[in-house]
C-alpha positions as CSV (number, residue, x, y, z in Angstrom):
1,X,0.0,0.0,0.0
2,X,2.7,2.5,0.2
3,X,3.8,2.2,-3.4
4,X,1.0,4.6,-4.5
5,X,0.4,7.2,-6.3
6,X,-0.3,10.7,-4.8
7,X,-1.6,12.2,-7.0
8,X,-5.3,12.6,-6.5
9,X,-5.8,13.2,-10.3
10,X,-4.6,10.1,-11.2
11,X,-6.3,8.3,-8.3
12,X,-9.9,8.1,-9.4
13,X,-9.5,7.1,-12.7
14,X,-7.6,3.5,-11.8
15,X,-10.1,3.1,-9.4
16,X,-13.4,2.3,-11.5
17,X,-13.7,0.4,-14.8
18,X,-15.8,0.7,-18.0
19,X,-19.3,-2.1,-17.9
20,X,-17.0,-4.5,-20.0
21,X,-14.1,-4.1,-17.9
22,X,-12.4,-6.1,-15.2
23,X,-12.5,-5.7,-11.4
24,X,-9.3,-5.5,-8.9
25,X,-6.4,-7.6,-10.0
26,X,-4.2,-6.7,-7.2
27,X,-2.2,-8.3,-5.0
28,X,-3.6,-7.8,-1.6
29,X,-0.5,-6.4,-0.3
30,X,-1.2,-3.8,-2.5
31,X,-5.0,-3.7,-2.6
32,X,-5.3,0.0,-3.0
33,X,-2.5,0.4,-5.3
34,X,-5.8,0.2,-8.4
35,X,-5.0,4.3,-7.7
36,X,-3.0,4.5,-10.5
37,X,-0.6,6.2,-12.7
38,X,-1.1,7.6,-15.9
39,X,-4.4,9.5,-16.2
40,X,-4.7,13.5,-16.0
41,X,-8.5,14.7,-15.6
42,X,-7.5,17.9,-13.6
43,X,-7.4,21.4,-14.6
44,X,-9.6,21.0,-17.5
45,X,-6.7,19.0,-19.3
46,X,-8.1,16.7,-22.4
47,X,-8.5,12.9,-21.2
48,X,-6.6,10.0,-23.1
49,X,-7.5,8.8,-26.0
50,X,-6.8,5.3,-24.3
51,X,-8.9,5.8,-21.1
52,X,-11.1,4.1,-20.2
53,X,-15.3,5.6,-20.7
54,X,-17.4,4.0,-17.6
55,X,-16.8,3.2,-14.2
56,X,-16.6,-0.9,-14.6
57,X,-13.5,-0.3,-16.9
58,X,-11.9,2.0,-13.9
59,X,-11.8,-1.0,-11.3
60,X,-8.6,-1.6,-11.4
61,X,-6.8,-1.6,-15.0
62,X,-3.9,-3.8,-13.3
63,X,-3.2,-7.6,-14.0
64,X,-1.0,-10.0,-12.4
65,X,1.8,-11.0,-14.2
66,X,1.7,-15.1,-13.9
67,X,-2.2,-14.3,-14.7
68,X,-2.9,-16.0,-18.0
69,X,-6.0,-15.0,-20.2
70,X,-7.8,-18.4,-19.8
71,X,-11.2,-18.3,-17.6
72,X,-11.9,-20.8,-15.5
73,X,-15.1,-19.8,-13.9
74,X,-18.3,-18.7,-15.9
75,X,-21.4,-17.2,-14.0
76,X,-24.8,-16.0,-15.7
77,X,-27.9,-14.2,-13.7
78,X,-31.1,-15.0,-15.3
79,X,-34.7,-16.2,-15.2
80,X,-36.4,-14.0,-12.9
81,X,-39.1,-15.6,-10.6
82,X,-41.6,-13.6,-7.9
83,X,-42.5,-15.4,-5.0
84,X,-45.3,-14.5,-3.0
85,X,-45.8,-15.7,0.7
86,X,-47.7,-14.3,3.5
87,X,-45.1,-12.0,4.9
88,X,-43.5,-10.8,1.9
89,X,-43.5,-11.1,-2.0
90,X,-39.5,-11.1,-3.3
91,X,-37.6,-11.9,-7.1
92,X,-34.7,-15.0,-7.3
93,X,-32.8,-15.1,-9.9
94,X,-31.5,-18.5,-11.0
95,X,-27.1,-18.2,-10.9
96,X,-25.8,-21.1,-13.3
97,X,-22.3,-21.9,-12.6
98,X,-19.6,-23.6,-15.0
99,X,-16.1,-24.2,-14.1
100,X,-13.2,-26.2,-14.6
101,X,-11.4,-25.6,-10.9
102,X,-10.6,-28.0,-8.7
103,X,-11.8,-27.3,-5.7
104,X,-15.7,-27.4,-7.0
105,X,-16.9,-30.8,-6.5
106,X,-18.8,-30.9,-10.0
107,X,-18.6,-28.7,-13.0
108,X,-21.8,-27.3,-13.6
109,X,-24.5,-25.5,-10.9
110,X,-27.5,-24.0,-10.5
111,X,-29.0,-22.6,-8.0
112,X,-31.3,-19.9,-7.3
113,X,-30.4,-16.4,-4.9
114,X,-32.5,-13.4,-4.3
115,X,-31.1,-10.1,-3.3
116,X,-30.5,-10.1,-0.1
117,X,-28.0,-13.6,-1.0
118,X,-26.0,-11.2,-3.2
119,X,-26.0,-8.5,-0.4
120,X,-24.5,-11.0,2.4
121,X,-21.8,-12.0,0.0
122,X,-20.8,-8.3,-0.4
123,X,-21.0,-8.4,3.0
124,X,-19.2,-11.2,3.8
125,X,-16.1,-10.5,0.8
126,X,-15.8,-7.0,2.1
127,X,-15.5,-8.9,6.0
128,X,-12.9,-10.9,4.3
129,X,-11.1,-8.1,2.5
130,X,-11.8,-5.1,3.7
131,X,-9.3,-2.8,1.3
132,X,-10.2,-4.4,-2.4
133,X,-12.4,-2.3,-4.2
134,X,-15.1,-4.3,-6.1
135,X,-18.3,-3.9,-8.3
136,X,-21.1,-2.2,-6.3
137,X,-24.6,-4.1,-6.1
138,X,-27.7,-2.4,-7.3
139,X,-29.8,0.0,-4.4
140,X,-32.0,-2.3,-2.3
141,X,-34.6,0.6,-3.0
142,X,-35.7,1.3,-6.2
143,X,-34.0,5.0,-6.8
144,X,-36.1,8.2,-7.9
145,X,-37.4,8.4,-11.2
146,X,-37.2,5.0,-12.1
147,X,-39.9,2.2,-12.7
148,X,-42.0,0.6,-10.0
149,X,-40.6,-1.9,-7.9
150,X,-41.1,-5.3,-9.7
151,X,-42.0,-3.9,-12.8
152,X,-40.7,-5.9,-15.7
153,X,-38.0,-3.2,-16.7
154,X,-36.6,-2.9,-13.1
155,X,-36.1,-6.7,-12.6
156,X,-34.2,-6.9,-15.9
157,X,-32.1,-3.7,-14.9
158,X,-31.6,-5.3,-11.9
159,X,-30.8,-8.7,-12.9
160,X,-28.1,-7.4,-15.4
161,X,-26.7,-5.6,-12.0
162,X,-26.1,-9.0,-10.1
163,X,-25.3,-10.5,-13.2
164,X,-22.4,-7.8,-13.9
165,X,-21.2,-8.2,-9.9
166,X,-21.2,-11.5,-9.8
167,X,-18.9,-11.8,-12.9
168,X,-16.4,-9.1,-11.6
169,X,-15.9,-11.2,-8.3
170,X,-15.3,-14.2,-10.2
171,X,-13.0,-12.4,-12.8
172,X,-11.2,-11.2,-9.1
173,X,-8.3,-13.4,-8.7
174,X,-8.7,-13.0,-5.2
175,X,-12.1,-12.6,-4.0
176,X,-13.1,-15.6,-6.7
177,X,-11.1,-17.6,-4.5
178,X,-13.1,-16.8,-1.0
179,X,-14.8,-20.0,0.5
180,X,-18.2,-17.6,0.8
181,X,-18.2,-17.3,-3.1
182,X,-17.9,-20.6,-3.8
183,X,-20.8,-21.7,-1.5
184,X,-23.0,-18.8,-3.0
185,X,-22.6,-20.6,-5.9
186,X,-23.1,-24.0,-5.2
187,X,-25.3,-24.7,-1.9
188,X,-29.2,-25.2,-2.1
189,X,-31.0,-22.6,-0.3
190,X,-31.5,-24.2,2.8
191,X,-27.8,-24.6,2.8
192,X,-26.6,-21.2,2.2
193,X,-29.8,-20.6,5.3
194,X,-27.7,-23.2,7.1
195,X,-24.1,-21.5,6.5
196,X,-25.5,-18.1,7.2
197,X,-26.6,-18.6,10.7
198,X,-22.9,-19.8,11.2
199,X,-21.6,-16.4,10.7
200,X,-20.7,-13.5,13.4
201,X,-23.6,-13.6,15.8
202,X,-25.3,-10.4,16.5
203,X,-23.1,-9.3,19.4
204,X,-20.0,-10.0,17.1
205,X,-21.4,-8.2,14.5
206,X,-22.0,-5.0,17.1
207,X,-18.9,-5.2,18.4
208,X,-17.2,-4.8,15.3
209,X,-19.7,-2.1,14.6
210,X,-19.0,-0.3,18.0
211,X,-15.4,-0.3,17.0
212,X,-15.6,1.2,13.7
213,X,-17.8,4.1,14.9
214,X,-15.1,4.6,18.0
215,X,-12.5,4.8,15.1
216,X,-14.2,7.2,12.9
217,X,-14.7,9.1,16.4
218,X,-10.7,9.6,17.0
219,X,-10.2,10.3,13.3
220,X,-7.0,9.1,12.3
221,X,-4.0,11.1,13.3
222,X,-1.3,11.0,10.8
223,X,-3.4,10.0,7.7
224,X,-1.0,9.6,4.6
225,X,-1.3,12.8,2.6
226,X,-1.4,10.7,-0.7
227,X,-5.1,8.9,1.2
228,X,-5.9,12.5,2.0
229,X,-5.6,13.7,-1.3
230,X,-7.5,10.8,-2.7
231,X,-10.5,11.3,-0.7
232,X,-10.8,14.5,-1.4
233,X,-10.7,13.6,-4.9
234,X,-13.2,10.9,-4.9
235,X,-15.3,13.2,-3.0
236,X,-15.3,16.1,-5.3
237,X,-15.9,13.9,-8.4
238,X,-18.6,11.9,-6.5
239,X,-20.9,15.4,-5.9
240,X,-20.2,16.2,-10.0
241,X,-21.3,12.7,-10.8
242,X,-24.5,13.0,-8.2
243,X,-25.4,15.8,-10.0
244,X,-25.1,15.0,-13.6
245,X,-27.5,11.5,-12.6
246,X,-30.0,13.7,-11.1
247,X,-30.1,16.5,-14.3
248,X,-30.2,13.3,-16.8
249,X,-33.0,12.1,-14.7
250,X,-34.6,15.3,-14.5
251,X,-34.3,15.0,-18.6
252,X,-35.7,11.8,-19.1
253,X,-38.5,12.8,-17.5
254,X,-39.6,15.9,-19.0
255,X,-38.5,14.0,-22.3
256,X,-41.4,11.9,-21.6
257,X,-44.1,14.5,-20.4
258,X,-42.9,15.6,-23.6
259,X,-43.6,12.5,-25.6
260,X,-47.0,12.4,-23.8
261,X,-47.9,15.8,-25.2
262,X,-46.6,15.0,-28.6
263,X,-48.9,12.2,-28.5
264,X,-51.8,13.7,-27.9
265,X,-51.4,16.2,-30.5
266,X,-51.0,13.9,-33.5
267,X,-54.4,12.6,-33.7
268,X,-55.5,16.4,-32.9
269,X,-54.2,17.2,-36.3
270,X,-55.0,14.4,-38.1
271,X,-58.9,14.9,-37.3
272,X,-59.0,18.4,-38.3
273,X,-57.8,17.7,-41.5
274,X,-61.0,15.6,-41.9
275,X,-62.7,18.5,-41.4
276,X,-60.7,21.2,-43.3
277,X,-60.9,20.4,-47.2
278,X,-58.2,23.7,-48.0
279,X,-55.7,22.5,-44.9
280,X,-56.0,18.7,-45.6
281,X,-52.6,18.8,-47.0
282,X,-50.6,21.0,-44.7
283,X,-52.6,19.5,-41.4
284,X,-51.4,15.8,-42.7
285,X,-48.2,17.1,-43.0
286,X,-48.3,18.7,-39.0
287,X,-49.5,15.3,-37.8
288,X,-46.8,13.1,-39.9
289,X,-43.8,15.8,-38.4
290,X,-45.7,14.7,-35.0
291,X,-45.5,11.0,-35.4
292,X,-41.7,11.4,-36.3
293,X,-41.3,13.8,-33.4
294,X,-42.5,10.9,-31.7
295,X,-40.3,8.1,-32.7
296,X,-37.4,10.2,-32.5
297,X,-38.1,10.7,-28.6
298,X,-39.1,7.8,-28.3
299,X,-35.5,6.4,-29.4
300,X,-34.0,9.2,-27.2
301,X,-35.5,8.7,-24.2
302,X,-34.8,4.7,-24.6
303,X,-31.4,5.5,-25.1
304,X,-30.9,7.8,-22.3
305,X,-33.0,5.5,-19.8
306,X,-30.9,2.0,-20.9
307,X,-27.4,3.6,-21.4
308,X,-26.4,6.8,-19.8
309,X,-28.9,7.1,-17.0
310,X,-27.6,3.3,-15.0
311,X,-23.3,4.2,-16.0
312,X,-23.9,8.0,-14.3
313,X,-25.6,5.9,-11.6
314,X,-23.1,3.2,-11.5
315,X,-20.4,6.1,-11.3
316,X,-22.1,7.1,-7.8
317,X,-22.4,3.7,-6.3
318,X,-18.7,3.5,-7.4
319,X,-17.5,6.3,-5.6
320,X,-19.2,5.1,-2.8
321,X,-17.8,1.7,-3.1
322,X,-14.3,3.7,-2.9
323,X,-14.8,5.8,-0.1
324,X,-16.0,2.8,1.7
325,X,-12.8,1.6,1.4
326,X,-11.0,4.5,2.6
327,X,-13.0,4.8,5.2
328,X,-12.5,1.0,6.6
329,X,-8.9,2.1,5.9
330,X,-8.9,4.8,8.1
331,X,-10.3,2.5,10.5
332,X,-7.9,0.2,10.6
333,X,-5.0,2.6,11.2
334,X,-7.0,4.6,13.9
335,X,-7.8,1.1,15.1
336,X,-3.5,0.9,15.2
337,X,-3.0,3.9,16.2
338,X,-4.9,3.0,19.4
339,X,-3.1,-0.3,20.3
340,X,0.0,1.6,20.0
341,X,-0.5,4.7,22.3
342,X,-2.5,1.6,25.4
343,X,1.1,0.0,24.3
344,X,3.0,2.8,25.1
345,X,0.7,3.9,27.9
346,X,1.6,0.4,29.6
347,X,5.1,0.6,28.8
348,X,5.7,4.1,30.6
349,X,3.4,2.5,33.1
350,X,5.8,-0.5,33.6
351,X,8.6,1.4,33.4
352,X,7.5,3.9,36.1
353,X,6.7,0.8,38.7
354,X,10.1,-0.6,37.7
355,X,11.7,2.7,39.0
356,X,9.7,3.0,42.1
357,X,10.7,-0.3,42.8
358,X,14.3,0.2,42.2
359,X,14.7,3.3,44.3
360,X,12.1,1.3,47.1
361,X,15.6,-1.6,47.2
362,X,18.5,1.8,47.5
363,X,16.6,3.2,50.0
364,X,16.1,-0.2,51.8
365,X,19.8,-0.6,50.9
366,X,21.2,2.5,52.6
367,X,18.9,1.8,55.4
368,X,20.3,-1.6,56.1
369,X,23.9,0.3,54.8
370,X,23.5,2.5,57.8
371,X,22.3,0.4,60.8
């Protein structure tokens, strides 16, 4: 980790990867080394013609070099179900698994996970390793602007999502590897039930969240100006991307107010050029400029809603996936930074009872001495 770059500029851009892209390839004695090296997006200076467009391709541009190109591990999201019960109605999405490795009992699986399965594996790979940056997971909640909740569109946005995560962990050298992955994967659902409830019970889990927020409390002291820099970064370019998803959502949805309108008009014109023998012509001619208005927005808004609204959104769950990370970082080193100073409290401590007792022995010495 202290081989990085300080450069704030050049932080961000290594950090989050275009939709096609790969996820962190780093050795995790260097996990947040994916702050890279050769980007320059400051001061208005032009971007390179080699950088990467979306945030999937920014994950970490970095490769191992024993890694060779050959896959081993294939996972597809698909076939959306609703289930209904008394309490709750939730979507599963079947995971079909096909690998070569050895340590999977079988080649081929398929099982079926709903959200909250791909939220406790986040969980638990972010447990696991709490400095590697990976893929977010799509918002629990369905954000502003967007369909309803379990309408059609938002399950296949969705399912896309955990599709996409699922295959940057298991492009992850590393966090392909974890044992958590590979029963997500593989066990039945009353297995991974089973192997949930073996976790961190719930005072474990407090405890560990009791110490973070006591960490976050006494800040970290003597922070690495190159992490200081970075956050401050990620922050700035986090609040631009925030608000360039909300304006294109603002768009998209007076695009369609405006497609409602249009709409309405169309047939307006055509009808009162039934009526109008002198206008026929030009009125026809309104309504036909209408329908094309039409099918142009149509095509606009669809392209807006499909491509650049979910990449600016993915671009903000990004930056929060990274200042997640440097905020578990700061943790750990105020976490450190504490053990050290109780260390040296108890050292001063010993060493003071170590001189009491010393000069306790001269003066029983001298006294002894002088009788």
């Amino acid at each position: 980790m202290s081989g990085m770059s300080a450069d704030p500029a050049q932080a961000l851009p290594a950090v989050m990867s275009p939709l096609s892209g790969q996820m962190l390839e780093l050795d995790e004695d260097d996990d947040l080394e994916v702050f890279s090296k050769d980007m320059n997006l400051m001061d208005g200076s032009p971007m390179n013609a080699s950088m990467p467009t979306s945030p999937a391709s920014m994950i970490n541009q970095y490769k191992f070099e024993e890694e060779t190109d050959a896959k081993d591990i294939f996972v597809t999201v698909d076939n959306p179900e609703s289930h209904v019960t008394a309490l709750e109605t939730f979507i599963t999405y079947r995971v079909v698994t096909k690998t070569t490795r050895s340590e999977f009992d079988s080649c081929e699986y398929e099982v079926r996970r709903r959200y909250q399965d791909f939220l406790w594996l986040k969980e638990r790979l972010e447990e696991g390793h709490p400095t590697l940056i990976m893929h977010p997971l799509p918002e629990k909640f369905v954000m502003k602007g967007m369909v309803e909740r379990f309408n059609d569109d938002f399950i296949e946005t969705r399912q896309k999502a955990l599709h996409k995560f699922l295959n940057r962990v298991a492009d992850h050298p590393i966090l392909s590897c974890h044992e958590d992955f590979k029963i997500f994967l593989t066990a039945q659902a009353w297995e991974l039930t089973s192997h949930k409830k073996q976790g961190p019970g719930f005072l474990s889990r407090m405890g560990d969240t009791v110490r973070a927020v006591a960490a976050s409390v006494r800040g970290v002291r003597n922070r690495p100006e190159e992490f200081t820099a970075m956050l401050e970064y990620v922050d700035s370019f986090g609040q631009k991307m925030i608000s360039l998803d909300k304006v294109t959502q603002r768009i998209v949805k007076e695009q369609k107010e405006y497609l409602g309108e249009l709409k309405e008009y169309g047939p307006v014109y055509t009808l009162w050029s039934g009526s109008e023998e002198e206008l026929v012509e030009p009125l026809k001619g309104v309504a036909s400029c209408i329908d094309r208005c039409c099918k142009a927005t149509e095509e606009q808004i669809g392209h807006l809603s499909e491509n650049l609204v979910p990449l600016l959104h993915e671009y903000v769950l990004c930056t929060d996936s990274v200042k997640a990370v440097l905020r578990r970082r700061d943790n750990i080193q105020a976490e450190s930074e504490a053990k050290n100073d109780a260390l040296a409290n108890r050292k001063a401590d010993r060493e003071a009872i170590v001189k009491i007792v010393t000069r306790g022995r001269h003066s029983r010495a001298k006294a002894e001495g002088g009788s």
